[in-house]
C-alpha positions, 0 to 999 in steps of 0.5 A: 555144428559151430559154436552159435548151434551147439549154444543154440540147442543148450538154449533150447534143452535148457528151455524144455528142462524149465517146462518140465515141473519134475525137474527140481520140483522145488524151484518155483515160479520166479525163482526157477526162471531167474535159475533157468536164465542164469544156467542159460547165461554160464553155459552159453559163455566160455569161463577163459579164452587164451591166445597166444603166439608162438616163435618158431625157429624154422629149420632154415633159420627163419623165424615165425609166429604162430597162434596158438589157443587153450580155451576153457569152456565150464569146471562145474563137473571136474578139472578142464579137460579137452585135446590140443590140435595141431591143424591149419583149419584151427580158429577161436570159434573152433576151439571155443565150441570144441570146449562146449561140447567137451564140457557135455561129452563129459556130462553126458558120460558122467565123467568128472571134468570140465570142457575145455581144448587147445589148438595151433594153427599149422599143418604138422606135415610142413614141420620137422620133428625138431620144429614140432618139438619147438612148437610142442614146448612154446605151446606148454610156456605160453599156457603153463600157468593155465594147466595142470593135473588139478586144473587143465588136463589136455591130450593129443587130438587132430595133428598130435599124439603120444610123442607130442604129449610126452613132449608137453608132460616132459616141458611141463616138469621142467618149469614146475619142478617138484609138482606132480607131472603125470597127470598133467597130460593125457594120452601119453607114451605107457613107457611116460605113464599113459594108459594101455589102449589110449590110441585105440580108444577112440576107433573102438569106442566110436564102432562099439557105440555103433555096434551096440545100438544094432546088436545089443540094443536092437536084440532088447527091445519088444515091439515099440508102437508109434502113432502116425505123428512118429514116422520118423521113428518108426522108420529108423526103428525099422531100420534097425530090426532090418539090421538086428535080422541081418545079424540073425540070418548071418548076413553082411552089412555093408560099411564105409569109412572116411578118415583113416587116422587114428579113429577111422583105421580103428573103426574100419579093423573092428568093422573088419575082425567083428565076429558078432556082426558081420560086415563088408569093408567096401570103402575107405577114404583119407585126404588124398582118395578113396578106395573102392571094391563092393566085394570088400577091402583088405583092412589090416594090409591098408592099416599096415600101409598107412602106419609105415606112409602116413597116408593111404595107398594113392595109385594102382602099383601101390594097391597092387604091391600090398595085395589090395584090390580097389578102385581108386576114386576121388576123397569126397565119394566115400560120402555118397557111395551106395552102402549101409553104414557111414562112419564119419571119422575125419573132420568137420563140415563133411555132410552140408546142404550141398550134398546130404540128399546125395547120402545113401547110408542108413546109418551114420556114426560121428566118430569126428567132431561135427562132421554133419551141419546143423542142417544136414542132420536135420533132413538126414533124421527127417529122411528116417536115416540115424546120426548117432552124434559125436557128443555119444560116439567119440567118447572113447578117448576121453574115458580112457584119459579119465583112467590114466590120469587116475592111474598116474594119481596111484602109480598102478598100471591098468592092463589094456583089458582092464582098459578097454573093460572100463571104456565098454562098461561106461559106453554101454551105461550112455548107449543105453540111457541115450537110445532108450530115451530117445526111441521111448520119449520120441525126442527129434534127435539123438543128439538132442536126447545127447544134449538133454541129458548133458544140460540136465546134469550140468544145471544140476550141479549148478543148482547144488553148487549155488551157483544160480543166485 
């Protein structure tokens, strides 16, 4: 979705909310639509919007300037929170509606921040280690003034990681020496203060939400009943129960992954070790291929190939030196290959008009933001297939970042159980709120229902903070 849709569907939630006479049942008549009108007005719109460029010594001696943005989209929840990506494809229109749905990815999951995300507009593979640490610390000078432990709270995304954070956290000391540094940065190093399980948060959370929908929540529920005007419905709830039997007859479900970075190789070794649920890794994909074998793919061997090259492998002597068999195919057939589960785990855009008739996957999980375009999701739901959105599926990161900036505050290290322990409690607690209430109140999607639950709570503490006058 960009950024007019995601405001579009605020809009449209916050509308359905005044309709409902429950929901702060003191606000009345007028002045519940003037309330309405003003929520409307602060979610839609961004409280700052920072650009900038960077100069950059290149390794040559040339000089050039690059732009480089921290926007922050609404505090109302919390301190700004949001990653900073280092990617070509970065625009403001990007930046900017990344930070709206960080400010509901953090309502939905009822964590105590704000949205907000930073962008430079490179490709970090172009650059050398010296070029990125300039790049890394002009970016900390231009915004310094913006950042910080009890204000803006960035962490790495597309393109960045922990070197980079901890290049950004050591920059940030030097200009405000004395001050608190820690926590001004997230998804750092554990020998800088980062949280154990950071890096994997992501991966394991996005297959846990997942997970959780087919097994935990599908195993709970008794049989629901849906009218003729619910076929939608029925059909994915069928699906699912498919699915849960599966589990039962200890059957293999079959899975693909696109993107294998730091969510989709995660995501992809999950799927691969599940014990709980069995699945059948059939497909992977990066920016250069996919692989193929429908009797399955040998997952840590491409996980360990792919941390040593940076890429996966791209011809057949490369398969065959690592021990892995698979066709190799073009990087856009992972989408429509013939298999049972899609998760979505490289960038936006992925799933359009042009191609969502040609998606056989019943299921579809959002570990990239935006991966599915407004219209697309529409008639994947209308085919009965399940989006289970990014807003829900990649919070993993987001919640362990909660934890080491709590961390950082205290000076006791969480152990990566203790972490990871944390992460699945709270992805559990918004599973479930989500799945019943979308399932029970037949909503039209579940990121509508993601959506709801985020403009519910963020106009609710508008209201208590006063700020609908």
């Amino acid at each position: 979705m960009n950024l007019l849709q995601t405001q579009g569907i605020i809009k449209e939630m916050l509308q359905k909310l005044q309709k409902d006479e429950t929901f702060i049942s003191e606000l009345k008549g007028e002045q519940r639509e003037k309330a309405f009108e003003s929520a409307q007005e602060i979610l839609t719109t961004t409280d700052k919007i920072i650009k900038s460029y960077i100069r950059v010594v290149k390794d040559d001696g040339r000089i050039i300037r690059i732009p480089a943005y921290r926007i922050q989209h609404n505090n109302i929840a919390g301190f700004y929170k949001g990653g900073i990506r280092y990617n070509e494809s970065v625009s403001e229109e990007e930046v900017e509606n990344l930070a709206v749905l960080m400010t509901l990815k953090n309502a939905l999951h009822e964590l105590p921040y704000g949205g907000a995300k930073g962008g430079v507009v490179i490709n970090p593979n172009d650059y050398s280690d010296r070029e990125l640490n300039f790049v890394s610390k002009k970016y900390v000078q231009r915004f310094a003034p913006d950042l910080g432990p009890t204000h803006d709270i960035p962490a790495p995304d597309m393109g960045t990681n922990e070197k980079i954070m901890d290049w950004m956290v050591g920059e940030y000391k030097t200009i405000h020496p004395g001050k608190n540094y820690l926590g001004a940065f997230t998804g750092k190093s554990i020998d800088n203060g980062g949280a154990k399980g950071r890096r994997e948060a992501t991966g394991k959370g996005t297959f846990f939400s997942y997970f959780w929908l087919v097994h935990e929540w599908a195993k709970k529920q008794n049989k629901l009943i849906f009218n003729d005007e619910n076929e939608m419905h029925k059909m994915q709830y069928q699906k699912l129960q498919s699915f849960y039997n599966k589990h039962t007859q200890n059957k293999e479900i079959s899975i693909a992954i696109q993107g294998f970075g730091n969510v989709g190789s995660v995501a992809a070794l999950e799927a691969y070790t599940s014990e709980k649920l069995k699945h059948r890794v059939i497909a992977v994909s990066d920016h250069n291929v996919t692989l193929y074998n429908k009797d399955g793919i040998n997952i840590p061997e491409l996980v360990l190939f792919q941390s040593e090259n940076g890429n996966l492998p791209q011809t057949p002597a490369e398969l065959e030196n690592i021990g892995v068999e698979a066709d190799i195919r073009d990087r856009e057939d992972v989408l429509t290959l013939d298999v049972e589960v899609l998760i979505l785990a490289a960038t936006q855009r992925q799933i359009t008009e042009q191609n969502m008739q040609d998606v056989k996957a019943d299921i579809l999980v959002e570990g990239a933001n935006s991966p599915i375009t407004a219209m697309a999701d529409d008639y994947l739901n209308g085919q009965g297939k399940i989006v289970i959105p990014d807003i829900l599926v990649n919070a993993g990161g987001v919640m362990v970042s909660y934890l080491e900036w709590k961390q950082d505050r205290i000076t006791q290290l969480y152990t990566n159980e203790e972490t990871l322990h944390e992460m699945y409690e709270q992805m559990s607690q918004s599973c479930e709120k989500v799945f019943n209430e979308y399932f029970e109140r037949k909503l039209d999607s579940m990121r509508q229902t993601c959506f709801r639950y985020a403009t519910k709570k963020l106009f609710t503490l508008l209201y208590k903070h006063g700020k609908l006058f």
